[in-house]
C-alpha positions as CSV (number, residue, x, y, z in Angstrom):
1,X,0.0,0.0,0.0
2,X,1.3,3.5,-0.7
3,X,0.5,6.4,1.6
4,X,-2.0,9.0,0.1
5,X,0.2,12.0,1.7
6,X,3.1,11.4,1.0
7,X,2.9,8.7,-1.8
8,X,6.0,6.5,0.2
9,X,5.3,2.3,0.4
10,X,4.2,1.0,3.6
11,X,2.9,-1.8,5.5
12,X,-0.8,-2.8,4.3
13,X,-1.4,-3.2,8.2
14,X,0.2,0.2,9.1
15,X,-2.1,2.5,11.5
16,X,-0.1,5.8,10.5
17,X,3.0,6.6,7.7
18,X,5.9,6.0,9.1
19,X,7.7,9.1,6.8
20,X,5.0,11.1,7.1
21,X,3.1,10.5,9.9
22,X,-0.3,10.8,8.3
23,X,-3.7,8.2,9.7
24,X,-4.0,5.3,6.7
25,X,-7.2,4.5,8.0
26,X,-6.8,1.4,9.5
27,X,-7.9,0.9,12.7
28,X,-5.4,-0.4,15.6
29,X,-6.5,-4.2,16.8
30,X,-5.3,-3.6,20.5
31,X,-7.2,-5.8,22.9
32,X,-9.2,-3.8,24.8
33,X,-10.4,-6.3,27.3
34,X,-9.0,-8.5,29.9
35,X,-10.2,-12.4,30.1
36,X,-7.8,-13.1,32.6
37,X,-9.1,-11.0,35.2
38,X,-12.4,-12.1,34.7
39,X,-11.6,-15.9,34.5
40,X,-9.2,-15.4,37.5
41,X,-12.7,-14.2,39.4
42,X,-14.4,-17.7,38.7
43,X,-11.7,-19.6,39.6
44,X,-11.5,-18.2,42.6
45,X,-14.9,-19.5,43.7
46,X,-14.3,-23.5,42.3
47,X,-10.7,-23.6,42.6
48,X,-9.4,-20.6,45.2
49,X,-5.4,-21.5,44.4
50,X,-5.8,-21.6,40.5
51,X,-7.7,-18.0,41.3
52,X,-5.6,-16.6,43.3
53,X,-2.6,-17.2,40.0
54,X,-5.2,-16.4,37.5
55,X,-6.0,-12.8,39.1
56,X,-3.0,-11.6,40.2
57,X,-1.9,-12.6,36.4
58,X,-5.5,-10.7,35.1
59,X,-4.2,-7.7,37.4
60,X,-0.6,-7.3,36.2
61,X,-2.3,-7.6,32.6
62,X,-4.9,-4.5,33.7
63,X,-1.7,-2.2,33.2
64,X,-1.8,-2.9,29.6
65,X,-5.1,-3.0,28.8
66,X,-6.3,0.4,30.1
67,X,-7.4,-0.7,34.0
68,X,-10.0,-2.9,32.3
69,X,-10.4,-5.3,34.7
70,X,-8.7,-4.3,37.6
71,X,-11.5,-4.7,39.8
72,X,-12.6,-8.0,38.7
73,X,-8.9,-9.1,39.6
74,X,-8.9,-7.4,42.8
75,X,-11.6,-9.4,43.8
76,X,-11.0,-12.7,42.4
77,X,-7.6,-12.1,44.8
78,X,-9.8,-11.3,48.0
79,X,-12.1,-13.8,47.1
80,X,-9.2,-16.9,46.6
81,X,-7.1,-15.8,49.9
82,X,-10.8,-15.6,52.0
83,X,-12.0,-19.2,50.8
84,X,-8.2,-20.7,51.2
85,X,-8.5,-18.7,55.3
86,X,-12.0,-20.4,55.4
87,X,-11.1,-23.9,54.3
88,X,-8.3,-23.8,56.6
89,X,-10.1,-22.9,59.0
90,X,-12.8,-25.6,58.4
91,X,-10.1,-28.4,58.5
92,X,-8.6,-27.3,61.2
93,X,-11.8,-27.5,63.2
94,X,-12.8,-30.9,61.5
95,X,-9.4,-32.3,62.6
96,X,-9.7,-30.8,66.5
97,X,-13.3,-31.5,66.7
């Protein structure tokens, strides 16, 4: 593809000229949302160790997408390290009982 500014050959997937700075057009694909926080919130109510890892991987990930979803990994953390206190808890009664 050439650019219609400054007429130089680009990349067909190119969001801006490189020479000339000018928009092509195209749109950037940047992914805008963040699974991993979201999955990491689930997880944390079946499985509270393997949601404790996904969230706090679904939080580092917030930084580049924006904050989106930040809170959903904050919880999924609160969530996982209150059901692992909990379950401690419970077998540590069972087992004294």
């Amino acid at each position: 593809m050439f650019c219609k500014n400054c007429g130089a050959e680009i990349d067909d997937k190119a969001v801006a000229c490189p020479h000339c700075g000018v928009a092509t057009g195209n749109l950037a694909t940047a992914s805008s949302s963040n699974g991993t926080a979201v999955a990491g919130l689930i997880f944390a109510f079946i499985f509270p160790l393997i949601g404790l890892i996904v969230s706090c991987v679904g939080l580092s990930k917030s930084k580049s997408c924006n904050g989106k979803g930040k809170g959903c990994a904050i919880a999924g953390i609160i969530i996982s390290i209150l059901e692992m206190i909990s379950g401690i808890g419970i077998i540590t009664w069972w087992f004294l009982a």
